[in-house]
N, CA, C and O of each residue as an XYZ file, in Angstrom:
864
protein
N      21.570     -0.979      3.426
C      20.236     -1.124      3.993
C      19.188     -0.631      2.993
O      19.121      0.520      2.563
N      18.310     -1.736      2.652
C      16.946     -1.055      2.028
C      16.274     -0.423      2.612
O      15.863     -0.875      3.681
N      15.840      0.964      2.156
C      15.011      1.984      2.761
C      13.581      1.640      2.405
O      13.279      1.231      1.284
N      12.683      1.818      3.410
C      10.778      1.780      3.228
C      10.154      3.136      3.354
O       9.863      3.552      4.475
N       9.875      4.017      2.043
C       9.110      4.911      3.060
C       7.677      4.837      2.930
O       7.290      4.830      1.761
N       6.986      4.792      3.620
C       5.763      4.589      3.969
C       4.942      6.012      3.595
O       5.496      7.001      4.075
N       3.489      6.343      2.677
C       2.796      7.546      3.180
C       1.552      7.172      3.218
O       1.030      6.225      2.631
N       0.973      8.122      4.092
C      -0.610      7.951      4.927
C      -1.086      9.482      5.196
O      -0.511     10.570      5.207
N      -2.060      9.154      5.349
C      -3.301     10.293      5.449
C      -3.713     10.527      6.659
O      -3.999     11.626      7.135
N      -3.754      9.302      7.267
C      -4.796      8.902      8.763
C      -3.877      7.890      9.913
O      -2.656      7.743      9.880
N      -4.579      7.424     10.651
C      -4.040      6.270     11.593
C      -3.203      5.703     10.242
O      -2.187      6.398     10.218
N      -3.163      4.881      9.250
C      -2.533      3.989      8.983
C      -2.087      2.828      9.407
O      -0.949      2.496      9.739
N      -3.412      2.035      9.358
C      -3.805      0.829     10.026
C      -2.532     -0.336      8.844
O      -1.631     -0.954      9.412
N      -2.652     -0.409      7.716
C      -1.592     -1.593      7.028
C      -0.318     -0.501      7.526
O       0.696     -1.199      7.538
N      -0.109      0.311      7.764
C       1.336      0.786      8.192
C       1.805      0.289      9.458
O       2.928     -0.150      9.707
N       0.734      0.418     10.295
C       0.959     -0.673     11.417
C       0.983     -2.093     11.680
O       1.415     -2.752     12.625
N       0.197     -2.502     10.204
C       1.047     -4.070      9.900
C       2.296     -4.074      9.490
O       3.013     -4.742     10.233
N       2.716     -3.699      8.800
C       3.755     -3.992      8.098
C       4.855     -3.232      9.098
O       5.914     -3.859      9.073
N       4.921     -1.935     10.067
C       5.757     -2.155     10.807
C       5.683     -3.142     12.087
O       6.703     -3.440     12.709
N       4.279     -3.673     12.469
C       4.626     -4.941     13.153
C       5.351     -6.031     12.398
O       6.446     -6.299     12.892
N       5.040     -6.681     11.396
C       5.357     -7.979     11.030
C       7.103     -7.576     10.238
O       7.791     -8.490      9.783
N       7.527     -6.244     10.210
C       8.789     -5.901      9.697
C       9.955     -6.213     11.096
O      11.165     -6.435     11.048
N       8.734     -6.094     12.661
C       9.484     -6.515     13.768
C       9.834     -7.814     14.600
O      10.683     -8.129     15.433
N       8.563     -8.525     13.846
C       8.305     -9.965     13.945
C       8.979    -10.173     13.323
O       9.903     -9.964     14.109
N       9.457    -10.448     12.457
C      10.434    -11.359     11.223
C      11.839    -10.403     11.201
O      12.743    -10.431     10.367
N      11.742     -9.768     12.096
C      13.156     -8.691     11.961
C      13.872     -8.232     10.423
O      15.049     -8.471     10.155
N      13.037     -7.621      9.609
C      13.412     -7.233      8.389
C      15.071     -6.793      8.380
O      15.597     -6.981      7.283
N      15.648     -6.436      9.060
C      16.474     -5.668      9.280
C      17.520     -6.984      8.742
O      18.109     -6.858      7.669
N      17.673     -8.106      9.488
C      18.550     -9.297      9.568
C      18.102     -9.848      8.233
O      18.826    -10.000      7.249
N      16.770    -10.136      8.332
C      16.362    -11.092      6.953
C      16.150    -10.569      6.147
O      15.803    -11.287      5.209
N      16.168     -9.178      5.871
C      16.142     -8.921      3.976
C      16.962     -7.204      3.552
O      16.888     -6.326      2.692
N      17.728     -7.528      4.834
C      18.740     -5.574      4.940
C      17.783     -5.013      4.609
O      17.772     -4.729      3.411
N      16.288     -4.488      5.605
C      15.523     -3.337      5.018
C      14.807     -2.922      6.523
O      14.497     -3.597      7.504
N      14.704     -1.425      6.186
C      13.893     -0.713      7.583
C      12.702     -0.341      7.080
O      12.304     -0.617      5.948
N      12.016      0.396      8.048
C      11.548      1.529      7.318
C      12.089      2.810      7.896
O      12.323      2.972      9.093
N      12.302      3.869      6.781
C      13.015      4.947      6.804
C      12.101      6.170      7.263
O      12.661      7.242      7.494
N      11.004      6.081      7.376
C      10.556      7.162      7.128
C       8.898      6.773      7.083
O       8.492      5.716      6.599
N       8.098      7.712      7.615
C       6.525      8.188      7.459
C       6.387      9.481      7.144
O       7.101     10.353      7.640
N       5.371      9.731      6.215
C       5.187     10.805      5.464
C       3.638     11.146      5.344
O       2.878     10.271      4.928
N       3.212     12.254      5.658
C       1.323     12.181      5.759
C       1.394     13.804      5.345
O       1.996     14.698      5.939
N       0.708     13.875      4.325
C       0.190     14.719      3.889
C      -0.858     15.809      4.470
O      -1.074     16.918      3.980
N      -1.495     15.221      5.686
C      -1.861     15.526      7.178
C      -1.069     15.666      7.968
O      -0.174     14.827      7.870
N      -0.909     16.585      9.010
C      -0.018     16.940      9.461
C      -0.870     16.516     11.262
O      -0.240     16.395     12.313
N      -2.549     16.364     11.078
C      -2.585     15.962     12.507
C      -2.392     14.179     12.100
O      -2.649     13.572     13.140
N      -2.078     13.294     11.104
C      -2.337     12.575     11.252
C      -1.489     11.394     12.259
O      -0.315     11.155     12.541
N      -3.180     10.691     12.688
C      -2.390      9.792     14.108
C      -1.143      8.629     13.755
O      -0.691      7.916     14.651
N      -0.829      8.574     12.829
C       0.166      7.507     12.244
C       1.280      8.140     12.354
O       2.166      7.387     12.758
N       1.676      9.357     12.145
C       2.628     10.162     12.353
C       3.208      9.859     13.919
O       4.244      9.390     14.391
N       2.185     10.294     14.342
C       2.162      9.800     16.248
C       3.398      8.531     16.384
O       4.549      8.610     16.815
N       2.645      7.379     15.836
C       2.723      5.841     15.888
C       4.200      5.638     15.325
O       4.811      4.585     15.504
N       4.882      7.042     14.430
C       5.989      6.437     13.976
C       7.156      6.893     14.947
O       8.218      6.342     15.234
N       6.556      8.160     15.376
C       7.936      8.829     16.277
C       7.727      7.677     17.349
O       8.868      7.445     17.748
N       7.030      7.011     17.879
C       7.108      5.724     19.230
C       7.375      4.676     18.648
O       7.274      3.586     19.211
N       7.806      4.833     17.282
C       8.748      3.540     17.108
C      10.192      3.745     16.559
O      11.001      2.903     16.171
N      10.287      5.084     16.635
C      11.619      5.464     16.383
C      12.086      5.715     15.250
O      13.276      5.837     14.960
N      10.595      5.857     14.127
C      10.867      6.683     12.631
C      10.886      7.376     12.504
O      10.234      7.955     13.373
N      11.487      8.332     11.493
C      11.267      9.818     10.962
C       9.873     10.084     10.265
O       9.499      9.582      9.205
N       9.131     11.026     11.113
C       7.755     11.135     10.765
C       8.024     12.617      9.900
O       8.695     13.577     10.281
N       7.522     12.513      9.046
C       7.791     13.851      8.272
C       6.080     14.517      7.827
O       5.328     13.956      7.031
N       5.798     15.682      8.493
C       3.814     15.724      8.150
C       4.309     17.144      6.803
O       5.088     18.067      6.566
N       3.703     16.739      6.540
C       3.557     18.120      4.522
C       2.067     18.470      4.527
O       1.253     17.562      4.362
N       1.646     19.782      4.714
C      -0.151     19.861      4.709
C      -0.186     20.178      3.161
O       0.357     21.157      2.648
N      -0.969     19.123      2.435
C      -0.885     19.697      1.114
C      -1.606     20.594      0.386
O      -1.652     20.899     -0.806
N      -2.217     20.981      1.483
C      -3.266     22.540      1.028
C      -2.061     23.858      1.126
O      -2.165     24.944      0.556
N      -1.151     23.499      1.834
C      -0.130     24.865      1.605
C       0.763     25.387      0.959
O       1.596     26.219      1.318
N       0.496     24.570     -0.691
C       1.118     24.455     -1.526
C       0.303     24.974     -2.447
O      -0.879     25.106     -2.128
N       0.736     25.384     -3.787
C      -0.312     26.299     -4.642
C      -0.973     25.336     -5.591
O      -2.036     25.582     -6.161
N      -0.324     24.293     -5.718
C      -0.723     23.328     -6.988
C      -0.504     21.731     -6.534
O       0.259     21.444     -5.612
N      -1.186     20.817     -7.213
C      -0.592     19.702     -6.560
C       1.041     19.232     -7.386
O       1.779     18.259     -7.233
N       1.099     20.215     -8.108
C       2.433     19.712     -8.553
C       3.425     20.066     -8.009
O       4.550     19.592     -8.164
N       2.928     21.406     -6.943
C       4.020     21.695     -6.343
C       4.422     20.887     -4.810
O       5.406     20.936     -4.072
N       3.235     20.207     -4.776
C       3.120     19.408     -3.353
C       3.822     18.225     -3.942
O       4.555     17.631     -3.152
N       3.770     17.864     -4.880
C       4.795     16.501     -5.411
C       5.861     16.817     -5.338
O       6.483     16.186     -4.484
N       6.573     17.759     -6.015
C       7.661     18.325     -6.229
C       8.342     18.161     -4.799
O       9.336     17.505     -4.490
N       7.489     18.973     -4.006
C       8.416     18.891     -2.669
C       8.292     17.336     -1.839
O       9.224     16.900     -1.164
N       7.272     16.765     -1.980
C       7.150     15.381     -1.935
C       8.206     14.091     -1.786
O       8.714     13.377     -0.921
N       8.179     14.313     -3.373
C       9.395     13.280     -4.276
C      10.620     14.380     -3.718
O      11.500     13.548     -3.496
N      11.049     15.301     -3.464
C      12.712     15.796     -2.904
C      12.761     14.792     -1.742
O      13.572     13.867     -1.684
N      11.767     15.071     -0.770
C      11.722     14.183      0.681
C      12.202     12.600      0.942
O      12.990     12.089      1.737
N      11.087     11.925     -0.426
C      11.580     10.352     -0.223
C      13.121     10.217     -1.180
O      13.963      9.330     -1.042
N      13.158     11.154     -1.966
C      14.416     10.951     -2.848
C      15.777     10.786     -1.646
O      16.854     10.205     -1.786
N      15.226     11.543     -0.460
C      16.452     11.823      0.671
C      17.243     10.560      1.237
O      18.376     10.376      1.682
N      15.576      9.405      0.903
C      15.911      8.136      1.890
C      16.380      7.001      0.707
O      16.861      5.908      1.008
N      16.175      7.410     -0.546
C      16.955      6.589     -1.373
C      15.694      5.119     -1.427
O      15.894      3.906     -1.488
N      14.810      5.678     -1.389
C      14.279      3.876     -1.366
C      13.940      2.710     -2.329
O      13.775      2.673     -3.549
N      13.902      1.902     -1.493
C      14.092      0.783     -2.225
C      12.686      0.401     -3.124
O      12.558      0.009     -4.284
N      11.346      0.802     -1.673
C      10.026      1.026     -1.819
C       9.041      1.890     -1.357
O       8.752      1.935     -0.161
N       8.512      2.566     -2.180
C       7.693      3.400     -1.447
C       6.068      2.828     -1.278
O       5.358      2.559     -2.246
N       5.561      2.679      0.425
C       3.917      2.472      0.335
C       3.127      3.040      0.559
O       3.233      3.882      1.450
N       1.885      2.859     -0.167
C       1.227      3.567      0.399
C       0.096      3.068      1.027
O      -0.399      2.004      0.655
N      -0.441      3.822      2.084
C      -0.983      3.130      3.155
C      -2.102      4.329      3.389
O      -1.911      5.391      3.982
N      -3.166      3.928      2.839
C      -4.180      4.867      3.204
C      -3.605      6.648      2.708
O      -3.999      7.631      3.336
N      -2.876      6.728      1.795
C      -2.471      7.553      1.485
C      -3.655      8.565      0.397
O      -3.771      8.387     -0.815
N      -4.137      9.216      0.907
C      -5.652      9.851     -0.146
C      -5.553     10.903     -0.765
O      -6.322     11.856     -0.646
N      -4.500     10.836     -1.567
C      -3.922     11.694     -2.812
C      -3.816     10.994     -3.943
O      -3.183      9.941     -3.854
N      -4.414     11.388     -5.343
C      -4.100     10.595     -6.800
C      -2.782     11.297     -7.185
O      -2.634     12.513     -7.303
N      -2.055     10.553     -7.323
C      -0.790     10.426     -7.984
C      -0.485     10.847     -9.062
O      -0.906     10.010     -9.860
N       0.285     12.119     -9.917
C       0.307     12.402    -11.124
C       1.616     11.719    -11.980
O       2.675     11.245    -11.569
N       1.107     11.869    -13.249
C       2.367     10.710    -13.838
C       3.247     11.072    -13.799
O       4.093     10.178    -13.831
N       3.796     12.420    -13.711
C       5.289     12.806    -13.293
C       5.728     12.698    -12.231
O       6.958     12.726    -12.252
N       5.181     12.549    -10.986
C       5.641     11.844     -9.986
C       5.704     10.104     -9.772
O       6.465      9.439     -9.069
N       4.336      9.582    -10.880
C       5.000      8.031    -10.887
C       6.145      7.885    -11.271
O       6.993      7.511    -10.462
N       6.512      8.160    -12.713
C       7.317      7.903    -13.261
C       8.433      8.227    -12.575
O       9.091      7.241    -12.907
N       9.232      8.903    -11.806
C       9.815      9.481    -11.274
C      10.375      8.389    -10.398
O      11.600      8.282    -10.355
N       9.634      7.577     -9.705
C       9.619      6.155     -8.596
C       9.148      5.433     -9.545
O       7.999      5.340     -9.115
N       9.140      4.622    -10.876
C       8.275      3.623    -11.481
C       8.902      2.822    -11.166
O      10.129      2.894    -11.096
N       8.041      1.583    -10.819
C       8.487      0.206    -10.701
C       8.323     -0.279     -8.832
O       8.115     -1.382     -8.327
N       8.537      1.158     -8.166
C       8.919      1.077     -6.682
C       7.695      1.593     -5.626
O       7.824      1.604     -4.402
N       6.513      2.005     -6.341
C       5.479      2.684     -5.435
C       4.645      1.507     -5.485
O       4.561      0.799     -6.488
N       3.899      1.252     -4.179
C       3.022      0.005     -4.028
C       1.794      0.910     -3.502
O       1.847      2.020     -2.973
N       0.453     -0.048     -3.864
C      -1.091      0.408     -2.960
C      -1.624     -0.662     -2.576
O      -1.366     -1.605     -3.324
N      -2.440     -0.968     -1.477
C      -3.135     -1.990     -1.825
C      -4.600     -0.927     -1.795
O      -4.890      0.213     -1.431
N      -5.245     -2.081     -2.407
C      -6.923     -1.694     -3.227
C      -7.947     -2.629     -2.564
O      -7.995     -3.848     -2.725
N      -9.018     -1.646     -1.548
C     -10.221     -2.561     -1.148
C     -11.015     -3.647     -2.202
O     -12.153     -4.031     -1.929
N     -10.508     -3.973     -3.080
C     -11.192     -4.679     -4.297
C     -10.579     -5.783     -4.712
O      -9.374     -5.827     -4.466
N     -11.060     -6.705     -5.280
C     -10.432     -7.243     -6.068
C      -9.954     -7.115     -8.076
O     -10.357     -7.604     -9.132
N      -8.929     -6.178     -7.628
C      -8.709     -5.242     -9.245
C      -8.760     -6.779    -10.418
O      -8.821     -7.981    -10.160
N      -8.723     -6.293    -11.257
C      -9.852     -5.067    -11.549
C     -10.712     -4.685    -12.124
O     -10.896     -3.867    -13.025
N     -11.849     -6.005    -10.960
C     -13.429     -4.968    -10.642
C     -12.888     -3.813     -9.310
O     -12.142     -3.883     -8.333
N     -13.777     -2.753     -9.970
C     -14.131     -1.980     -8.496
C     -13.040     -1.297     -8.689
O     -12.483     -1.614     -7.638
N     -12.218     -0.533     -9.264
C     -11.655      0.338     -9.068
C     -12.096      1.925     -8.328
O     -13.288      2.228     -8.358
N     -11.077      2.912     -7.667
C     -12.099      3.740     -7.456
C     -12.594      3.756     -5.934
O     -11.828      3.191     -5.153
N     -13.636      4.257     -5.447
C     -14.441      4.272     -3.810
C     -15.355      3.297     -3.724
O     -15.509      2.358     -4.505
N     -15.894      3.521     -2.855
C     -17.470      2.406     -2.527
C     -17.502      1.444     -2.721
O     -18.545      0.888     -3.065
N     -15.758      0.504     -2.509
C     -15.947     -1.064     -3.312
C     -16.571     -1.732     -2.417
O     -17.072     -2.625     -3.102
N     -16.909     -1.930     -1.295
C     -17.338     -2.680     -0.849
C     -19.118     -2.740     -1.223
O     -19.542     -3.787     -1.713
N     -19.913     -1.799     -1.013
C     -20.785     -1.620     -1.587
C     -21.755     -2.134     -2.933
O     -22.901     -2.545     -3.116
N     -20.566     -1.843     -3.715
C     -20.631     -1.874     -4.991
C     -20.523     -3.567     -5.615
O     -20.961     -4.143     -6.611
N     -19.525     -4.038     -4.189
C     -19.431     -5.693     -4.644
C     -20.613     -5.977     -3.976
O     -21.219     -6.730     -4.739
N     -21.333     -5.784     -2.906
C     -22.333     -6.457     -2.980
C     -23.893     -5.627     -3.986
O     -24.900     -6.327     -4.087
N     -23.901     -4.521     -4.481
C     -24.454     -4.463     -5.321
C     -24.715     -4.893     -6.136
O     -25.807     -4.790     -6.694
N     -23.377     -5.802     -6.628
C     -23.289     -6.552     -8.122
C     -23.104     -8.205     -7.720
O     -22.567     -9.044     -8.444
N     -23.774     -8.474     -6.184
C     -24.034     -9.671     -6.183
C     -23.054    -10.303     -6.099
O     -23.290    -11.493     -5.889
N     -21.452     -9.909     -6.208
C     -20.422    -10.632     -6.068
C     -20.854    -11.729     -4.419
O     -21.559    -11.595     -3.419
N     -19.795    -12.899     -5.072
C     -20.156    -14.251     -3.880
C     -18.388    -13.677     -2.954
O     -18.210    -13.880     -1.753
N     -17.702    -13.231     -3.547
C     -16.330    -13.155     -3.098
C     -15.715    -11.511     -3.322
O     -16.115    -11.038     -4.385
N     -15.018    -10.777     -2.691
C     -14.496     -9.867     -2.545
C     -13.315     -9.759     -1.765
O     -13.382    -10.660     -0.929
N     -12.366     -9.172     -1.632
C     -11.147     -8.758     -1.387
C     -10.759     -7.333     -1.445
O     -11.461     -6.337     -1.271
N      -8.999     -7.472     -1.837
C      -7.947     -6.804     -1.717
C      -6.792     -6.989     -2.128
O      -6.023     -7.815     -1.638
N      -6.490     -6.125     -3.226
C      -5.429     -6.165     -4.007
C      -3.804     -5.559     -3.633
O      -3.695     -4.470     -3.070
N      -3.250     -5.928     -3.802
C      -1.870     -5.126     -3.839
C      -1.243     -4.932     -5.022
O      -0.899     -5.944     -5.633
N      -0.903     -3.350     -5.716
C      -0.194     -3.342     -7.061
C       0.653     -2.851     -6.915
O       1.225     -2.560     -5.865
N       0.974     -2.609     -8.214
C       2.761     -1.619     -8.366
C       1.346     -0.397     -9.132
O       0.320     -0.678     -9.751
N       1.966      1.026     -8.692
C       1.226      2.079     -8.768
C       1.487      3.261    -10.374
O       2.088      4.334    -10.333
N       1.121      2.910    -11.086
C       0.612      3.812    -12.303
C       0.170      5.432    -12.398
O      -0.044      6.131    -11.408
N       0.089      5.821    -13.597
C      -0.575      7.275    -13.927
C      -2.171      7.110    -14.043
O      -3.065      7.952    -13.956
N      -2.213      5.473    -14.310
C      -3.812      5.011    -13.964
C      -4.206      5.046    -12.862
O      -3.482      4.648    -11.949
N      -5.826      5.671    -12.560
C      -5.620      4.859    -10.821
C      -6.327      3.334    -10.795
O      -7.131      2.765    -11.534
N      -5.461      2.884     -9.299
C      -5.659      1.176    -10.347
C      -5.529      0.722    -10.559
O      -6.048     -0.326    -10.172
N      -4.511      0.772    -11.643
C      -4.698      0.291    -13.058
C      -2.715     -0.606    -13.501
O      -2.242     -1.149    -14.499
N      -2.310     -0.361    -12.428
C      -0.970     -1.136    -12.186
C      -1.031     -2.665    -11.928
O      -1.762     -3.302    -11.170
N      -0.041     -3.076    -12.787
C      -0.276     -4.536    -12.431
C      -0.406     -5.070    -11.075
O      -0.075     -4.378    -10.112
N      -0.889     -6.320    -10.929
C      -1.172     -6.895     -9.561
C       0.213     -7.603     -9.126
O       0.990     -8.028     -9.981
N       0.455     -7.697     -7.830
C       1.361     -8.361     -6.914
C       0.460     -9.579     -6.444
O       0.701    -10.737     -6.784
N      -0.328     -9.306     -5.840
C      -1.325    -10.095     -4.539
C      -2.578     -9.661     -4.528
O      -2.905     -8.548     -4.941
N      -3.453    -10.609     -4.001
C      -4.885    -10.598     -4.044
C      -5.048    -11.074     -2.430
O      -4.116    -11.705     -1.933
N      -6.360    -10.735     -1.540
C      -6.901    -11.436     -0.747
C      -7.915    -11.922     -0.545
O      -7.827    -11.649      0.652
N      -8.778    -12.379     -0.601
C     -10.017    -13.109     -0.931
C     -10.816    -13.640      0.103
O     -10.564    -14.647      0.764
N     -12.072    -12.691      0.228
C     -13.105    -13.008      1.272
C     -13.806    -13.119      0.718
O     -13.832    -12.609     -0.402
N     -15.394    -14.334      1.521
C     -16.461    -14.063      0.742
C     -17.556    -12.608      1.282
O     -17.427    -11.701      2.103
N     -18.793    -13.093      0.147
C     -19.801    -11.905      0.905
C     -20.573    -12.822      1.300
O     -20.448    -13.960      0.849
N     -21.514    -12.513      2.211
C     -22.447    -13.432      2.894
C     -23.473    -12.172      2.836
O     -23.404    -10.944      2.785
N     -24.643    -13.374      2.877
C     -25.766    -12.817      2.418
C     -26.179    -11.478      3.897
O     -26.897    -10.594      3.429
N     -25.940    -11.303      5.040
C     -26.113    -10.695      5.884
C     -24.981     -9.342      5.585
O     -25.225     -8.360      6.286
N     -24.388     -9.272      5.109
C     -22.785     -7.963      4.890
C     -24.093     -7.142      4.371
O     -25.156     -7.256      3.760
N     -23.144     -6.130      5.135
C     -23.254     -4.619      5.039
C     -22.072     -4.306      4.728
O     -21.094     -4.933      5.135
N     -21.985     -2.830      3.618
C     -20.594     -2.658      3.110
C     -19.540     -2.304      4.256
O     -18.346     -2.165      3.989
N     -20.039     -2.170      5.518
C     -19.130     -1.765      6.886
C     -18.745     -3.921      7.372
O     -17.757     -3.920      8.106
N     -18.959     -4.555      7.273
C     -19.151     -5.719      7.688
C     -18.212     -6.117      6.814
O     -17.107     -6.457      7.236
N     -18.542     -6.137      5.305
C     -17.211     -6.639      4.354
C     -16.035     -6.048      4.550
O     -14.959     -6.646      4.550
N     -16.207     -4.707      4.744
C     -14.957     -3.889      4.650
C     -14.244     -4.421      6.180
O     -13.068     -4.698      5.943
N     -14.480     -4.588      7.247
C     -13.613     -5.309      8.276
C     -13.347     -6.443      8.288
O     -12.485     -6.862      9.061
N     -14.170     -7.453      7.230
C     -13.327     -9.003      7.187
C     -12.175     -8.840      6.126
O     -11.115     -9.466      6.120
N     -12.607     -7.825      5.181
C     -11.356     -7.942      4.487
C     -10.268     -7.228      4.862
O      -9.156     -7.474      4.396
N     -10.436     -6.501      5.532
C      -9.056     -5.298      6.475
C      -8.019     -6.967      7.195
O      -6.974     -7.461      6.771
N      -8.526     -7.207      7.866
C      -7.819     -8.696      8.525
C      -7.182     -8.909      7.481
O      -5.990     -9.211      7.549
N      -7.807     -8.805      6.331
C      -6.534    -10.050      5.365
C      -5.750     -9.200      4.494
O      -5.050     -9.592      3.560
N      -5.983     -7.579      5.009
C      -5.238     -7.072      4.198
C      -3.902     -6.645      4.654
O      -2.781     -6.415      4.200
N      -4.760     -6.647      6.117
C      -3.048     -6.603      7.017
C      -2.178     -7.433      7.130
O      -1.022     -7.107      7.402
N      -2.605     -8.860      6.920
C      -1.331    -10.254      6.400
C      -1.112    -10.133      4.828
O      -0.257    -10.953      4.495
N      -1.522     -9.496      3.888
C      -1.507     -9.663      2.246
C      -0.218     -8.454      2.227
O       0.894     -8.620      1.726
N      -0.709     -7.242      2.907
C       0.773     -6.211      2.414
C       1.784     -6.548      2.865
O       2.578     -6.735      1.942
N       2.384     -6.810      4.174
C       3.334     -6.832      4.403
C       4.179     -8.489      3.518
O       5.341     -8.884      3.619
N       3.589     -8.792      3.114
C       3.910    -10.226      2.526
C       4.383     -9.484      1.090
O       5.394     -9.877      0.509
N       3.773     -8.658      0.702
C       4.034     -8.064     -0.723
C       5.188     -7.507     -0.693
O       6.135     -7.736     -1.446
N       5.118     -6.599      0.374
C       6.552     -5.490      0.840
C       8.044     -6.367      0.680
O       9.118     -6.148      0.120
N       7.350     -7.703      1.665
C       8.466     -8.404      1.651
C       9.323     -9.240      0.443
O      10.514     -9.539      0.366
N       8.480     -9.414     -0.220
C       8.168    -10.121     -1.649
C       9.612     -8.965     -2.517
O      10.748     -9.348     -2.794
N       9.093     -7.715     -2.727
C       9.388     -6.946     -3.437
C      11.046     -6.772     -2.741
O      11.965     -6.743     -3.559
N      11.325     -6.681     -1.535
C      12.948     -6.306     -0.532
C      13.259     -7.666     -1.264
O      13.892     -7.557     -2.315
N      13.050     -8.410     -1.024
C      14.038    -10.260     -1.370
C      14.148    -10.477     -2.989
O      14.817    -11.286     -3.632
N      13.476     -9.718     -3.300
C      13.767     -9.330     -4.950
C      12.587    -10.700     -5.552
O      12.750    -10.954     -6.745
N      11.807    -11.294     -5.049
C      11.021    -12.676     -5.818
C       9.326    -11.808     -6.489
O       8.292    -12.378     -6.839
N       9.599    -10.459     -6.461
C       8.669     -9.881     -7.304
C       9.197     -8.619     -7.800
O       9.771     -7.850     -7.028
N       9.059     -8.379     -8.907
C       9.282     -7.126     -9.714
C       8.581     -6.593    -10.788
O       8.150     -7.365    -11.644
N       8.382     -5.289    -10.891
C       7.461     -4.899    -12.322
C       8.373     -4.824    -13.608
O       9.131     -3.858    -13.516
N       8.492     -5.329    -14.438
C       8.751     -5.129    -15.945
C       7.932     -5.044    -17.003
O       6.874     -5.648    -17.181
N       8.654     -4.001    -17.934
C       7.626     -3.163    -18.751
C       6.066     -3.342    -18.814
O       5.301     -3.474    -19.769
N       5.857     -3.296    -17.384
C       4.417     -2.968    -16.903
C       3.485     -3.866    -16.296
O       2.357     -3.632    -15.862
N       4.474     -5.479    -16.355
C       3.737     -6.513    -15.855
C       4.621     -7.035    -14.288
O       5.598     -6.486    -13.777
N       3.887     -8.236    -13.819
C       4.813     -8.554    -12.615
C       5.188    -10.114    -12.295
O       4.422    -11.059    -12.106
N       6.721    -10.070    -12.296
C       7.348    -10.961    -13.083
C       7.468    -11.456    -11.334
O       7.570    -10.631    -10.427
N       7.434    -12.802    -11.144
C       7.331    -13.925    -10.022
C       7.670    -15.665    -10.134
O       7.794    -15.943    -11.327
N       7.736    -16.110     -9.813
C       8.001    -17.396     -9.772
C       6.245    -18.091     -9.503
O       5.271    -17.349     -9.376
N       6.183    -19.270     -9.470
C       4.928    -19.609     -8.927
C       4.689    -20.038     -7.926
O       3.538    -20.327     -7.598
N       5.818    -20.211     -7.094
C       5.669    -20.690     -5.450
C       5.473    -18.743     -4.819
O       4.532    -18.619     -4.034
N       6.013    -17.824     -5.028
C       5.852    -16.375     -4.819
C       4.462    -16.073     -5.234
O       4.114    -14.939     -4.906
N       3.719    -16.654     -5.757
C       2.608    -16.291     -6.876
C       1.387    -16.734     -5.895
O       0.421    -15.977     -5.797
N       1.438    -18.406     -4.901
C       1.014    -18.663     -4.567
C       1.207    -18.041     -3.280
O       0.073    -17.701     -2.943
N       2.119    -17.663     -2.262
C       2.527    -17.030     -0.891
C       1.367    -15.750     -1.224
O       0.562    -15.446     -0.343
N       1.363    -15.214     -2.234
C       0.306    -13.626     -1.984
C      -0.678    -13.738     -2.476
O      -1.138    -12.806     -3.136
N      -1.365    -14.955     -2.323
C      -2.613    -15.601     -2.949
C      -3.309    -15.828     -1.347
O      -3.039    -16.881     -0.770
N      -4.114    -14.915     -0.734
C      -4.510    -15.582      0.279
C      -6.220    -15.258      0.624
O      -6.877    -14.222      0.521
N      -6.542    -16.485      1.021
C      -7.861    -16.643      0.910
C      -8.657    -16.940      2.577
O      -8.270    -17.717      3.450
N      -9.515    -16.283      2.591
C      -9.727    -15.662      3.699
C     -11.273    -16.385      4.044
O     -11.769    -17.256      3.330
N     -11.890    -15.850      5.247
C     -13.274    -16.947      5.930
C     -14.126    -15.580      6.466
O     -15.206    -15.712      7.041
């Protein structure tokens, strides 16, 4: 069985896509994979809630009670090392990642990015795309780096801006398409038709086109 472990900060709204559409398509039958595990660095966080009522191992770590963030990795990476996974996501997870803990999982940690990488790396993308007049904006999905960022792309989702958006207005048309774009990635990555090599992401072009999705 491929293991998923999932980490989040908050509700973990794409965590609740991707364990819906992992129940819709029964991951379990069609690609030997669960998810193993939720992990929040918050310890009130409501996603934690959402996993014990679906029958995951919710594991909460407060990472202020640790002296360093290296020591909050340290104990971190022991945790998912437990479940052996296949992939680790992250889902609203609001910790930067140090390179000794990428490296550690390289090839296997996923994000997706309010942006279309990579413009807009970073906060305030929504904002910032209509600051700069962008006609189109999105949401990325990568394989996760010592950059932030800065990991090659899997998938894109693609909304426009309309002249009426407010950065609260963009940011909920593109949430919709980000909750059909990850779990498509997740799945992508279990069936083996996407992978990172030496730093890029190697696909077919019918796979290329499935996480190409363009949105209204």
């Amino acid at each position: 069985m491929q293991n998923i472990v999932i980490l989040i900060s908050g509700r973990g709204s794409n965590f609740e896509a991707i364990l819906r559409t992992s129940r819709e398509e029964n991951w379990e039958s069609a690609c030997n994979a669960r998810i193993a595990a939720v992990i929040s660095n918050r310890p009130q966080a409501a996603g934690l809630d959402i996993a014990r009522a679906a029958g995951i191992e919710a594991v909460a770590m407060d990472h202020k009670a640790y002296d360093s963030r290296e020591a909050f990795e340290a104990e971190l990476a022991d945790i998912i090392s437990r479940y052996d996974p296949a992939v680790i996501v992250l889902a609203g997870f609001m910790r930067v990642l140090t390179e000794g803990f990428v490296s550690r999982f390289e090839g296997k940690i996923l994000n997706i990015h309010p942006a279309l990488l990579p413009l807009f790396p970073g906060l305030n993308t929504h904002q910032r795309a209509i600051d700069a007049g962008c006609r189109v904006h999105g949401s990325t999905v990568h394989f996760v780096t010592a950059v932030l960022d800065g990991g090659s792309i899997i998938g894109q989702a693609v909304v426009p801006v309309l002249p009426s958006d407010d950065a609260d207005a963009l940011a909920h048309r593109g949430l919709v398409y980000e909750h059909q774009l990850y779990p498509k990635c997740v799945r992508a990555i279990l069936e083996g038709r996407v992978r990172c090599e030496d730093g890029r992401t190697v696909c077919n072009d019918e796979t290329a086109r499935s996480l190409t999705i363009f949105g209204c």
